[in-house]
N, CA, C and O atoms as a Tinker XYZ file with bonds, in Angstrom:
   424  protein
     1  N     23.578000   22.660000  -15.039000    73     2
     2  CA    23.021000   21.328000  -14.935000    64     1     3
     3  C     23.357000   20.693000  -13.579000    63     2     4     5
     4  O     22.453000   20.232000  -12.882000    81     3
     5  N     24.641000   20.660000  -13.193000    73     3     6
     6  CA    24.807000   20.253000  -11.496000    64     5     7
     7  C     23.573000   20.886000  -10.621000    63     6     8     9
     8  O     22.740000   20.139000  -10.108000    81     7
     9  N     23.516000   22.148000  -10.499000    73     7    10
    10  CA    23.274000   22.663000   -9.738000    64     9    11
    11  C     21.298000   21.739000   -9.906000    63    10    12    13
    12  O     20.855000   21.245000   -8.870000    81    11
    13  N     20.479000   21.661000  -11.121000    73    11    14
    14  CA    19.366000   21.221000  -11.285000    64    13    15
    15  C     19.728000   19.971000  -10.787000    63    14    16    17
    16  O     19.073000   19.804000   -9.758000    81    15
    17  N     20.767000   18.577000  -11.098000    73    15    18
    18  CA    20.585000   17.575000  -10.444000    64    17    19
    19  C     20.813000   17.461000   -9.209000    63    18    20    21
    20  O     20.189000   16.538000   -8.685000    81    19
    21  N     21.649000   18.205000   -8.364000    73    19    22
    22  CA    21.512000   18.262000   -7.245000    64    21    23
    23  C     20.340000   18.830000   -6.556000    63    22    24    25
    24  O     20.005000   18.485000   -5.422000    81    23
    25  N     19.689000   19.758000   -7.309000    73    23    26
    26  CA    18.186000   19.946000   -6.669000    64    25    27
    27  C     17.287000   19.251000   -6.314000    63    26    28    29
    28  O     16.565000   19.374000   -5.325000    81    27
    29  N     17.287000   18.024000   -7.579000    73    27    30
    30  CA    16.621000   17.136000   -7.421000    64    29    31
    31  C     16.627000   15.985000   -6.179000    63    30    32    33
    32  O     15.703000   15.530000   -5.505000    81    31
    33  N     18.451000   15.650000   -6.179000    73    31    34
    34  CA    18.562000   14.802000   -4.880000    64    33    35
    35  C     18.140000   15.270000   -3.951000    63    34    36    37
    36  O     17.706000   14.457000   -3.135000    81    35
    37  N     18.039000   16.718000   -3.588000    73    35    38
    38  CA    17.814000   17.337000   -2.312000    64    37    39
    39  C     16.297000   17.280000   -2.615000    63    38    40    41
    40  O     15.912000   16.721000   -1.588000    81    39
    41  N     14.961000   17.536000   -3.504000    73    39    42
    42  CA    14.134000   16.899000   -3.132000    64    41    43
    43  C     14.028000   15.692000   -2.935000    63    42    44    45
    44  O     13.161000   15.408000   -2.109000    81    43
    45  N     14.708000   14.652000   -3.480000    73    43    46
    46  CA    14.681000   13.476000   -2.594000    64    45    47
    47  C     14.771000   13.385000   -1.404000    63    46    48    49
    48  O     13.944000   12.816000   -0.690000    81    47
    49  N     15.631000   13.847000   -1.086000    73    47    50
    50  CA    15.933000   13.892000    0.250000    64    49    51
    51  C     14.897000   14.127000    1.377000    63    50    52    53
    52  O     14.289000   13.430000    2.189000    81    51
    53  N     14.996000   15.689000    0.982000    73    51    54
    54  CA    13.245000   16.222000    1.406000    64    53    55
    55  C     11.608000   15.318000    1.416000    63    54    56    57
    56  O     10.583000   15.741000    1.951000    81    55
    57  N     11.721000   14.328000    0.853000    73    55    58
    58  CA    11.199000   13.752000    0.148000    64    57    59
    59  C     10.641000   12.549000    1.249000    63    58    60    61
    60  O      9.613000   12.334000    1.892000    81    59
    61  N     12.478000   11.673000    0.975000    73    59    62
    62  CA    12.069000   10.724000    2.212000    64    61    63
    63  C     11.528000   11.175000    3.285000    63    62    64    65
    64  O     10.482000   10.777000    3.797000    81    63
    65  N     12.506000   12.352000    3.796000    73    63    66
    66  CA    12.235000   12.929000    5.562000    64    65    67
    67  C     10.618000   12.931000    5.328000    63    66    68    69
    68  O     10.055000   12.016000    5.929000    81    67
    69  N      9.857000   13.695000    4.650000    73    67    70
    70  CA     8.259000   13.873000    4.975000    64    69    71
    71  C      7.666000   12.141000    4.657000    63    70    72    73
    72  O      6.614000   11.790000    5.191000    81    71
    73  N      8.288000   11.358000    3.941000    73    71    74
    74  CA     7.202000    9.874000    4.087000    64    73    75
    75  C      8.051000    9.578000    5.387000    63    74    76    77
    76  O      7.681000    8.409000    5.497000    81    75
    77  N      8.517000    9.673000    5.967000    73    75    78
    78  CA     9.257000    8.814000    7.408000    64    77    79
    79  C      8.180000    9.801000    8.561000    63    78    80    81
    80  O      7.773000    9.256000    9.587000    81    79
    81  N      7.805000   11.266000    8.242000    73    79    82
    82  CA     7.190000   12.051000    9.757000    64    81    83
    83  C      5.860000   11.874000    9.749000    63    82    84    85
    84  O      5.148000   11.761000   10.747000    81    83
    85  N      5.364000   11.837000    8.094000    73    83    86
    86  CA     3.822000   11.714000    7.619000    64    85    87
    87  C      3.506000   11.339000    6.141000    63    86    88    89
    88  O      3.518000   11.950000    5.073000    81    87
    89  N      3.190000    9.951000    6.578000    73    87    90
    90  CA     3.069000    9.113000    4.747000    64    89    91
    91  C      1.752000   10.021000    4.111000    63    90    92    93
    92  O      1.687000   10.257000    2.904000    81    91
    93  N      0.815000   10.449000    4.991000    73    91    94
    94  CA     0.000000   11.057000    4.382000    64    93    95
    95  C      0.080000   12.235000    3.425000    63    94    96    97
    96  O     -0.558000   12.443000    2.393000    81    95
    97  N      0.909000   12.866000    3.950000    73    95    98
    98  CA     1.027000   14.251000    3.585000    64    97    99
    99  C      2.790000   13.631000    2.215000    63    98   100   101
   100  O      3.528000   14.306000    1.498000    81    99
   101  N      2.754000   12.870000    2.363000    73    99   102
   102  CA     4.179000   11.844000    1.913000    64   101   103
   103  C      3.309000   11.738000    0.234000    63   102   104   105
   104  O      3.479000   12.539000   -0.685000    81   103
   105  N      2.550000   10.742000    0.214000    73   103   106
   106  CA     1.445000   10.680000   -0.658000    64   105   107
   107  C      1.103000   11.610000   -1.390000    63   106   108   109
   108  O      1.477000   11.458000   -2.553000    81   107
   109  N      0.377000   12.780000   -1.132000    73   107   110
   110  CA     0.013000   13.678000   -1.759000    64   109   111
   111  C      0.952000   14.196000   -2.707000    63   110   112   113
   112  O      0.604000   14.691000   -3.780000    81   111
   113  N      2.247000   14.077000   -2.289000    73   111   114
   114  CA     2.876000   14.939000   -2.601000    64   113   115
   115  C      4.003000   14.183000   -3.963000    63   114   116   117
   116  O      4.898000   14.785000   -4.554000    81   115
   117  N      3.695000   13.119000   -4.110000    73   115   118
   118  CA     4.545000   12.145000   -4.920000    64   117   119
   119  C      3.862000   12.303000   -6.330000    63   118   120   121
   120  O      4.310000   11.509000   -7.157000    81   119
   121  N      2.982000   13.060000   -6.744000    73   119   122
   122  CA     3.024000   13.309000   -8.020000    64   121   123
   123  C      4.068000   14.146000   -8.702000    63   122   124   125
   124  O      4.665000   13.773000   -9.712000    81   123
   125  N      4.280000   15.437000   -8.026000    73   123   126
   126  CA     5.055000   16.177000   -7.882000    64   125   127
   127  C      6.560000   16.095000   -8.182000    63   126   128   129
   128  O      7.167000   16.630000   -9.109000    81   127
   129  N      7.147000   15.116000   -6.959000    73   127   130
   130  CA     8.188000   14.144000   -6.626000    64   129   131
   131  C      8.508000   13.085000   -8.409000    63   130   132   133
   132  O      9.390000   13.188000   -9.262000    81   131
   133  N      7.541000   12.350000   -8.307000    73   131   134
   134  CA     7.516000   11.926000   -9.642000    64   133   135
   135  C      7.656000   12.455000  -10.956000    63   134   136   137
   136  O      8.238000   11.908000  -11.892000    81   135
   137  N      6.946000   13.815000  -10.963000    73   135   138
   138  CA     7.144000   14.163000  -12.516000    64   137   139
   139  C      8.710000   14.841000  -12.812000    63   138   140   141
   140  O      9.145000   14.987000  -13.954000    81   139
   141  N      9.474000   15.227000  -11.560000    73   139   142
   142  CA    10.690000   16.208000  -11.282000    64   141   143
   143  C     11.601000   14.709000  -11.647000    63   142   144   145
   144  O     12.240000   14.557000  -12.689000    81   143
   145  N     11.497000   13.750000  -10.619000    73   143   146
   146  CA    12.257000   12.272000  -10.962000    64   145   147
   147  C     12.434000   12.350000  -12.631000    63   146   148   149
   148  O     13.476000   12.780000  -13.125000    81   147
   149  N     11.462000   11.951000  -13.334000    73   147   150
   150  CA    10.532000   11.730000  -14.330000    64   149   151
   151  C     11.286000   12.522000  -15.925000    63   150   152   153
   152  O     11.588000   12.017000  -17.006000    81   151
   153  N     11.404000   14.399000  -15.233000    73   151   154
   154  CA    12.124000   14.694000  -16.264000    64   153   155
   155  C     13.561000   14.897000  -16.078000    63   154   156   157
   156  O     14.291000   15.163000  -17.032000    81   155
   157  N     13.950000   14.791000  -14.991000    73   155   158
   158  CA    15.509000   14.513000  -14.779000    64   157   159
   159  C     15.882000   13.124000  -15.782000    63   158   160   161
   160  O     16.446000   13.177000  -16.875000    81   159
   161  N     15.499000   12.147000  -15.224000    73   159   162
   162  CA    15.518000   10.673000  -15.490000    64   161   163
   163  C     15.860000   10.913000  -17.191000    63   162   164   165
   164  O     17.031000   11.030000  -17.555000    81   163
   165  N     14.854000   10.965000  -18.059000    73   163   166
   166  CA    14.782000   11.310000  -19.672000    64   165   167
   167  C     15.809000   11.943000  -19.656000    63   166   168   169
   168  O     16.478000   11.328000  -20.487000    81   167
   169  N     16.822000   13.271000  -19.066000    73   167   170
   170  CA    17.730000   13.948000  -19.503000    64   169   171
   171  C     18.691000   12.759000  -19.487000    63   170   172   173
   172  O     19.325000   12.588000  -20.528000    81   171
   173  N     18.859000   12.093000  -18.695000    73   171   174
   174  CA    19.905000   11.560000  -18.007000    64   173   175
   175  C     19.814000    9.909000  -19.017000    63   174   176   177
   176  O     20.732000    9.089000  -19.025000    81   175
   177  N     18.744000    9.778000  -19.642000    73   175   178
   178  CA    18.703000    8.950000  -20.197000    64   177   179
   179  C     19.228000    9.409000  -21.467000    63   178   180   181
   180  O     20.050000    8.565000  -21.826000    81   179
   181  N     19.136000   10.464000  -22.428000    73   179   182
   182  CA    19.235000   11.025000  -23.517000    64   181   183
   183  C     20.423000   11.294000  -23.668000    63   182   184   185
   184  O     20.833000   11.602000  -24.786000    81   183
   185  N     21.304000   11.240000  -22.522000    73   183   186
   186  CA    22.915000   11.677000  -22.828000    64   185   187
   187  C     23.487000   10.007000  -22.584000    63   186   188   189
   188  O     24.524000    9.752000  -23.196000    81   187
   189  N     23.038000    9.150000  -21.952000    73   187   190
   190  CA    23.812000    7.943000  -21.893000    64   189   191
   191  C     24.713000    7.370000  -23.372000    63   190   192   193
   192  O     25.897000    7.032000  -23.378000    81   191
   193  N     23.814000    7.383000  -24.510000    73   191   194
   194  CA    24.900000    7.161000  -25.128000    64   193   195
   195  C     26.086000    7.956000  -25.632000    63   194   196   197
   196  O     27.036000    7.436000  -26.217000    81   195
   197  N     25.985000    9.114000  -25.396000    73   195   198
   198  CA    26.924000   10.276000  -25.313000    64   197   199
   199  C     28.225000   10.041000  -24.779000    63   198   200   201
   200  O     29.351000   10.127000  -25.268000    81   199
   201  N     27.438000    9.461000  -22.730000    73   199   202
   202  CA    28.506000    8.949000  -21.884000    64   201   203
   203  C     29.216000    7.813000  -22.465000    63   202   204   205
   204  O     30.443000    7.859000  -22.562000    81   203
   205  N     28.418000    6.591000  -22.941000    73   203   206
   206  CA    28.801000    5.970000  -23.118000    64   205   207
   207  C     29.839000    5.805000  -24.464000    63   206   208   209
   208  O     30.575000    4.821000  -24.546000    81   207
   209  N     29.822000    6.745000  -25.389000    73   207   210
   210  CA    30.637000    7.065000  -26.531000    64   209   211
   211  C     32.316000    7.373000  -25.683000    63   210   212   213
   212  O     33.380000    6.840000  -25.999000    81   211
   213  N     32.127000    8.205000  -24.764000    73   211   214
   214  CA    33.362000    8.719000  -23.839000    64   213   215
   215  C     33.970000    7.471000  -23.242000    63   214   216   217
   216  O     34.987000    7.845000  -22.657000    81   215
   217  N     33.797000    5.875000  -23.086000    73   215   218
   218  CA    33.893000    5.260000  -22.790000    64   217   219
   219  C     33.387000    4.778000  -21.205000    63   218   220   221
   220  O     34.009000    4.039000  -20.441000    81   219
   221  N     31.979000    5.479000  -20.958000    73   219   222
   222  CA    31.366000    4.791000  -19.494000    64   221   223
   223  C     30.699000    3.712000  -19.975000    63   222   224   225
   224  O     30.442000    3.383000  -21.133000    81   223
   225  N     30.347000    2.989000  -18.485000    73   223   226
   226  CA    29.321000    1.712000  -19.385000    64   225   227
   227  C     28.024000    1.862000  -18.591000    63   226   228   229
   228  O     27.710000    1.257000  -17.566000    81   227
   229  N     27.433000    2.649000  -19.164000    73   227   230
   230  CA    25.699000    2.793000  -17.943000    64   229   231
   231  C     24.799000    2.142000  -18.946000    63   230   232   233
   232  O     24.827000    2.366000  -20.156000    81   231
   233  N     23.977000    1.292000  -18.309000    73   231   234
   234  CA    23.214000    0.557000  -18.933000    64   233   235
   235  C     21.816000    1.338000  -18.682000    63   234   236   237
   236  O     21.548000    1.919000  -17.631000    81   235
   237  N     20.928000    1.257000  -19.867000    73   235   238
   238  CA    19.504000    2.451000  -19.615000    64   237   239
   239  C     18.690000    1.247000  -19.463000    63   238   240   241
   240  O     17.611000    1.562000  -18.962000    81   239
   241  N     18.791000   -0.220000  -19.734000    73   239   242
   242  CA    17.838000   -1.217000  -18.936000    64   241   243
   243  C     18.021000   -0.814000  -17.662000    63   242   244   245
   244  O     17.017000   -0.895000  -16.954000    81   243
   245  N     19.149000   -0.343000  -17.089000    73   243   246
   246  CA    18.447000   -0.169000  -15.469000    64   245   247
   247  C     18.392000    1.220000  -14.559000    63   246   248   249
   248  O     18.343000    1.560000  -13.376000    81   247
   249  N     18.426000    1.730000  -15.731000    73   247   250
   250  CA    17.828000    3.737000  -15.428000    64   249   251
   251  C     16.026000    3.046000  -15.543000    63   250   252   253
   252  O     15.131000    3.168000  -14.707000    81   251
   253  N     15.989000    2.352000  -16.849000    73   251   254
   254  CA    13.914000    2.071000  -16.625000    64   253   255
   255  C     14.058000    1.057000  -15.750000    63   254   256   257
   256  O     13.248000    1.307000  -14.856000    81   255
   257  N     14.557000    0.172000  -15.522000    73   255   258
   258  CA    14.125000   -0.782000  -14.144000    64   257   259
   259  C     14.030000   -0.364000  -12.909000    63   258   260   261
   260  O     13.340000   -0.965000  -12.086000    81   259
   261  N     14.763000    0.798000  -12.606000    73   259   262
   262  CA    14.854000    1.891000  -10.986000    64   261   263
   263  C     13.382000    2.574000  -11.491000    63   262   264   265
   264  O     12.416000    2.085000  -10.905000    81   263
   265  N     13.139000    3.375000  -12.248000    73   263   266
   266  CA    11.851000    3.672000  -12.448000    64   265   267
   267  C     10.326000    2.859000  -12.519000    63   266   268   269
   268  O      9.182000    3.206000  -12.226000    81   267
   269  N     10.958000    1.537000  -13.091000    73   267   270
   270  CA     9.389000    0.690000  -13.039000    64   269   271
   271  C      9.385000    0.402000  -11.408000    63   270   272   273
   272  O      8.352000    0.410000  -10.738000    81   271
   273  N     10.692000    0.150000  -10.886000    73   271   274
   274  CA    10.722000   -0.616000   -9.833000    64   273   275
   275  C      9.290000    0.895000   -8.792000    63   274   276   277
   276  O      8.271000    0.598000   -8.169000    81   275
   277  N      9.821000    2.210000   -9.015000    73   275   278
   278  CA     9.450000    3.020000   -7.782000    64   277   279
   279  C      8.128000    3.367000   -8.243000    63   278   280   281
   280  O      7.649000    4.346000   -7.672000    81   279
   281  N      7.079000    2.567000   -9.539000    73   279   282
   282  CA     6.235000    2.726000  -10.143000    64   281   283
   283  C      5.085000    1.643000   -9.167000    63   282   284   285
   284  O      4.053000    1.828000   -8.523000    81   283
   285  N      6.003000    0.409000   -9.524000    73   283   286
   286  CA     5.223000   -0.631000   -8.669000    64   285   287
   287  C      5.182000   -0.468000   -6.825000    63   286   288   289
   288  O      4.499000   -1.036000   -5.974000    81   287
   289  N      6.201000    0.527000   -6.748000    73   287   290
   290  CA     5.780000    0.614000   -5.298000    64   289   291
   291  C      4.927000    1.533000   -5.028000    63   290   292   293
   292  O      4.492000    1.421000   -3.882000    81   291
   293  N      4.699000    2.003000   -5.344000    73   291   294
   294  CA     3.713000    3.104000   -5.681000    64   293   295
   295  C      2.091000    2.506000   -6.009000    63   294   296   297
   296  O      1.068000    2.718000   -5.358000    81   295
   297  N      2.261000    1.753000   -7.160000    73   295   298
   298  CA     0.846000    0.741000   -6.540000    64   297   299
   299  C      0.605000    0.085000   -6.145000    63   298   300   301
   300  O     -0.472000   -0.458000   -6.392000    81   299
   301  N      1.349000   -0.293000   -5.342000    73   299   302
   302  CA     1.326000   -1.365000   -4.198000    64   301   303
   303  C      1.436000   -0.358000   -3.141000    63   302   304   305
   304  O      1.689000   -1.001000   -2.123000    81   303
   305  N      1.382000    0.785000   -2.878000    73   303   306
   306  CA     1.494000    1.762000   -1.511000    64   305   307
   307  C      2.026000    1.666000   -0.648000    63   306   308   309
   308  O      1.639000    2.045000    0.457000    81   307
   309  N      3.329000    1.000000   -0.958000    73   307   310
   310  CA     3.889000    0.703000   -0.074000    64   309   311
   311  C      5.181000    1.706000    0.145000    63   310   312   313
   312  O      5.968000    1.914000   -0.778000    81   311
   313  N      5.344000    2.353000    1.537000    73   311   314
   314  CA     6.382000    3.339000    1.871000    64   313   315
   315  C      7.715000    3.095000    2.048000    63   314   316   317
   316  O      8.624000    3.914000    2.181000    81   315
   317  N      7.758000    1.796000    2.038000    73   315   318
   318  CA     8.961000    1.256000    2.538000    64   317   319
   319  C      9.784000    0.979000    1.196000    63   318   320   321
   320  O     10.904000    1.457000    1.017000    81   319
   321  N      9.167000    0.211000    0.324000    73   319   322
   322  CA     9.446000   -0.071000   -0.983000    64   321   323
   323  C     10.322000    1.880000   -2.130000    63   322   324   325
   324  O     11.337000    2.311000   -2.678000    81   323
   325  N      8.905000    2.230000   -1.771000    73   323   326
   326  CA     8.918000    3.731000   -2.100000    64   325   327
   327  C     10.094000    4.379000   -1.475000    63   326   328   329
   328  O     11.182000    3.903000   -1.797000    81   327
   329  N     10.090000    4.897000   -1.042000    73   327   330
   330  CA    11.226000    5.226000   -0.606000    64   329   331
   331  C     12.666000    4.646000    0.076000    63   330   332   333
   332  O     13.482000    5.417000    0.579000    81   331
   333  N     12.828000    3.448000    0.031000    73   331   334
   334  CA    14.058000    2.683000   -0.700000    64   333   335
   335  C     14.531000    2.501000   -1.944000    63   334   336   337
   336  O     15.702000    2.358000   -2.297000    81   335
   337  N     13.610000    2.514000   -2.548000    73   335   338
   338  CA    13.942000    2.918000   -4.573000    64   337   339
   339  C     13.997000    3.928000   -4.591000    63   338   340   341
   340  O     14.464000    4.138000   -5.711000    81   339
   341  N     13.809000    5.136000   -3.993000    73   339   342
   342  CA    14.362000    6.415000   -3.939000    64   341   343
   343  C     15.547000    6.906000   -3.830000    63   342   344   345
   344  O     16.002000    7.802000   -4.542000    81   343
   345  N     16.085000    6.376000   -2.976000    73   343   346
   346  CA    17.276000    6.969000   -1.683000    64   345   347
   347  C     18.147000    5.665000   -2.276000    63   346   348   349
   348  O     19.228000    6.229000   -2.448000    81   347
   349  N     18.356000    4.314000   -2.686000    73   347   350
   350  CA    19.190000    3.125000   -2.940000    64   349   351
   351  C     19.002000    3.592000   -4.985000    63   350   352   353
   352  O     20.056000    3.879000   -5.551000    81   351
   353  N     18.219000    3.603000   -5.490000    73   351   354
   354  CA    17.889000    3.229000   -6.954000    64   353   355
   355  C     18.380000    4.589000   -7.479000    63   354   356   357
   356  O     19.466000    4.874000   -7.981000    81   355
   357  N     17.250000    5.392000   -7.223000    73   355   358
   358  CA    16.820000    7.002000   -7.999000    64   357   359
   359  C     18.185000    7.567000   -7.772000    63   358   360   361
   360  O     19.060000    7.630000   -8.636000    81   359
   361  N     18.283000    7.941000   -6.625000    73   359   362
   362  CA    19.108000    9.275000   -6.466000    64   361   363
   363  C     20.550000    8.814000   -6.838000    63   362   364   365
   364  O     21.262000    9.474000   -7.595000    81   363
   365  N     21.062000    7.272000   -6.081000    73   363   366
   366  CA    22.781000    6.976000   -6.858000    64   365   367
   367  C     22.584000    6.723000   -8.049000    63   366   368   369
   368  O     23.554000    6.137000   -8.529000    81   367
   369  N     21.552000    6.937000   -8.952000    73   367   370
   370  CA    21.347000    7.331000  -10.572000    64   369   371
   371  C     22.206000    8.369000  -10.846000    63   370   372   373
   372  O     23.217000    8.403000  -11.548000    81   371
   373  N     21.202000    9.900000   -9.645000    73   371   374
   374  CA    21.336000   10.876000  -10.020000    64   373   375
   375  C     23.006000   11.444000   -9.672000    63   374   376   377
   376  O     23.559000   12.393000  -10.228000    81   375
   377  N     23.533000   10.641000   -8.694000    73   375   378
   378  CA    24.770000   11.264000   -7.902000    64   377   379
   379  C     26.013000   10.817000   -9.403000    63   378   380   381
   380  O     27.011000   11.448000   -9.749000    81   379
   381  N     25.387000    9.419000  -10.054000    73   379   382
   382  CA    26.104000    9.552000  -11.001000    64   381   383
   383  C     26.027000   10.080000  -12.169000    63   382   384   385
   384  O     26.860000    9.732000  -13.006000    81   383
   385  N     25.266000   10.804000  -12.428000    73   383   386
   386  CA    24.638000   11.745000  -13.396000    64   385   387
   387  C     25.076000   13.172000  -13.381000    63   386   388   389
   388  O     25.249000   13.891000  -14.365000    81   387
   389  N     25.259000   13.531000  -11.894000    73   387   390
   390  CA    25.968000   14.692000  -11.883000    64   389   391
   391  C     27.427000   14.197000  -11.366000    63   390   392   393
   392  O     28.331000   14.990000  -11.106000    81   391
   393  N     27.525000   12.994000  -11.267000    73   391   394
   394  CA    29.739000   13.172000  -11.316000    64   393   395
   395  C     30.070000   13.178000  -12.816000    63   394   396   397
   396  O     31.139000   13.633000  -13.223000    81   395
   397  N     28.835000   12.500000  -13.888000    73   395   398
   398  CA    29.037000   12.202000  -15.328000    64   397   399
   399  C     29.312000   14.081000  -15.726000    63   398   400   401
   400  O     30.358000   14.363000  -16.310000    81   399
   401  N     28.599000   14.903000  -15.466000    73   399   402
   402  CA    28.578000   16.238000  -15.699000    64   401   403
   403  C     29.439000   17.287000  -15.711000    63   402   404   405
   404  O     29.568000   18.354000  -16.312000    81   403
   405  N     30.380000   16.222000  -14.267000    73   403   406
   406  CA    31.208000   17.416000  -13.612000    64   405   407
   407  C     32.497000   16.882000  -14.302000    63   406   408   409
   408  O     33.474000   17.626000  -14.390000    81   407
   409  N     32.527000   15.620000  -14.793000    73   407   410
   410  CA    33.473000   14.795000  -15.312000    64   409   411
   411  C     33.639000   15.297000  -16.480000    63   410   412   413
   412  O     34.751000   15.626000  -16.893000    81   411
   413  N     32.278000   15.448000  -17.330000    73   411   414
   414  CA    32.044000   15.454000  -19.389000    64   413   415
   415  C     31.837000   17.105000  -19.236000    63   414   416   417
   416  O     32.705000   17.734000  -19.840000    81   415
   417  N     31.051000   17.757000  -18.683000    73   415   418
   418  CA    30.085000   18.866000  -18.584000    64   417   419
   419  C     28.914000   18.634000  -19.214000    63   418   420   421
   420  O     28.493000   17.498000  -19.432000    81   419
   421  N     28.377000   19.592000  -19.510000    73   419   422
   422  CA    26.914000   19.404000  -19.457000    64   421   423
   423  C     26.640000   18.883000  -20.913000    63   422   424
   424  O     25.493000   18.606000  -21.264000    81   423
């Protein structure tokens, strides 16, 4: 499981770099980007109360608020929005998702 959420950050990563060289080719490619977000996100949602049984306190109002948020930027097309809810929202989701992992295991 580390090794899949860290995949994911690293398409993020990958991710931003191509909307910063070419939003066009940035665009196309965010369905993709999205559905990988999309089923990470649900895993990571499905164990919260798990975590939270262990005594963490992650709130899943704002695992879906980082997601509506990179929804509305998205129809609003905006790159800037988009990929700041990526790289600020999404991924320090995911960085705590895999310290939750390396902490609980999988």
């Amino acid at each position: 499981m580390l090794n899949r959420i860290q995949k994911t950050i690293n398409i993020i990563d990958d991710y931003i770099d191509t909307m910063y060289k070419d939003y066009g080719d940035g665009i196309k490619k965010l369905p993709e980007i999205v559905k990988e977000i999309q089923e990470m996100m649900v895993e990571f949602l499905n164990k919260i109360g798990y975590y939270n049984q262990l005594g963490e306190n992650i709130q899943t109002d704002v695992i879906l608020l980082q997601l509506e948020n990179l929804l509305n930027a998205i129809d609003l097309k905006d790159p800037i929005q988009i990929v700041d809810t990526l790289e600020y929202e999404i991924k320090e989701s995911f960085v705590v998702y895999k310290e939750l992992v390396y902490k609980y295991g999988e």
